[in-house]
C-alpha positions in Angstrom: 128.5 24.3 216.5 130.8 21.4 215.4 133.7 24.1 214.6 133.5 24.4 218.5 132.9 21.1 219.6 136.1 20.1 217.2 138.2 22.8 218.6 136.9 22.6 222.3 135.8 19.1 223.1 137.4 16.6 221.4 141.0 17.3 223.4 138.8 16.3 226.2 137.9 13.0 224.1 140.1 9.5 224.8 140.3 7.3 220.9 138.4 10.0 219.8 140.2 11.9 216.7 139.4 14.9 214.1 141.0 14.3 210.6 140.2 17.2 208.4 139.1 16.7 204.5 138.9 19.8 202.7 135.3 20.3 201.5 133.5 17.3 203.4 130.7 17.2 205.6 131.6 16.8 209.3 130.6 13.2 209.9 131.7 11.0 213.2 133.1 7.8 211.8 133.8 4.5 214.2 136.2 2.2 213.8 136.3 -1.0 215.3 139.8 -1.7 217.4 141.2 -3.3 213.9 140.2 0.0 212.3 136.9 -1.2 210.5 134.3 1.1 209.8 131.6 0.4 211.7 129.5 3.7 211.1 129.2 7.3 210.0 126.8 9.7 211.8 126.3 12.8 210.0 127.6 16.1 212.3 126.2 19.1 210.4 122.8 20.1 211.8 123.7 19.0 215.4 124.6 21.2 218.2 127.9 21.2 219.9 125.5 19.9 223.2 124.2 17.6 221.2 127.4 15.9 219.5 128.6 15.9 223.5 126.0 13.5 224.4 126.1 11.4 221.4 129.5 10.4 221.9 129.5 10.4 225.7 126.1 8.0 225.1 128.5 5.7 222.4 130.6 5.3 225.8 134.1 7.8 224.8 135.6 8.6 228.0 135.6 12.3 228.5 138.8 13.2 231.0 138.1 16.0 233.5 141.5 17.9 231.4 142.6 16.8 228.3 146.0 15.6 229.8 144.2 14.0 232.7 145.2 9.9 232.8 142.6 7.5 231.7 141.7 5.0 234.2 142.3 1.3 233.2 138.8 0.2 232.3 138.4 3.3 230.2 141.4 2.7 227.8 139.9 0.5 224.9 136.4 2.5 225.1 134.3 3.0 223.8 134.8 -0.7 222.3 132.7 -3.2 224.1 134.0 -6.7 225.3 131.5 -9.4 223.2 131.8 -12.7 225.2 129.0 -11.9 227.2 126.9 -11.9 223.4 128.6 -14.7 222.0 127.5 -18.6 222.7 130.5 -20.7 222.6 129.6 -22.2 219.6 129.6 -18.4 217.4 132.9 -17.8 218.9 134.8 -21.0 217.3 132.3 -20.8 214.5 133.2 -16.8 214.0 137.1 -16.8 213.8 137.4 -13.8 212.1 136.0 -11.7 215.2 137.6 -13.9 218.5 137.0 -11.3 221.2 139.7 -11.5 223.6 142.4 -11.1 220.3 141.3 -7.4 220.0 143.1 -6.3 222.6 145.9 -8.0 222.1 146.4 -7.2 218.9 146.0 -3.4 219.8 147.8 -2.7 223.3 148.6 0.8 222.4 145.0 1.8 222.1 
């Protein structure tokens, strides 16, 4: 099930990648836009249905053809904006994670 999901879906898939390590459990790792791991969600006993969903519910964009264009508001996702979480006082007080930088610091996401 993820041998056809790999091969079938993930061309379908905007930011979303297959790396290949000999011997390893199929695993879905997220970055954040700086490349920070964020998470790893085991693959193996999920169905290729099942792996669809989960990433479509993270919020990947999944094109109608793999070459299809990705609309605008689609082309840092699944990556959610964080002003609307922060107070003004945990964005000065946070410096490491300003949200607006991220995409500047990343426009060929």
């Amino acid at each position: 099930q993820v041998k056809a999901f790999v091969t079938q879906d993930i061309p379908f898939y905007h930011n979303l990648e297959m790396k290949h390590l000999p011997g390893a459990d199929p695993e879905l790792v997220l970055l954040s836009l700086r490349y920070e791991e964020l998470e790893r969600i085991p693959l193996s006993d999920m169905t290729r249905k099942e792996i669809n969903q989960l990433v479509q519910e993270l919020g990947f964009y999944r094109k109608e053809t793999p070459d299809a264009p990705v609309p605008e508001e689609f082309q840092f996702a699944p990556a959610k904006s964080l002003p609307i979480l922060l107070t003004p006082q945990a964005s000065t007080a946070d410096a490491k994670t300003p949200p607006k930088r991220d995409k500047e610091e990343h426009p060929d996401l």
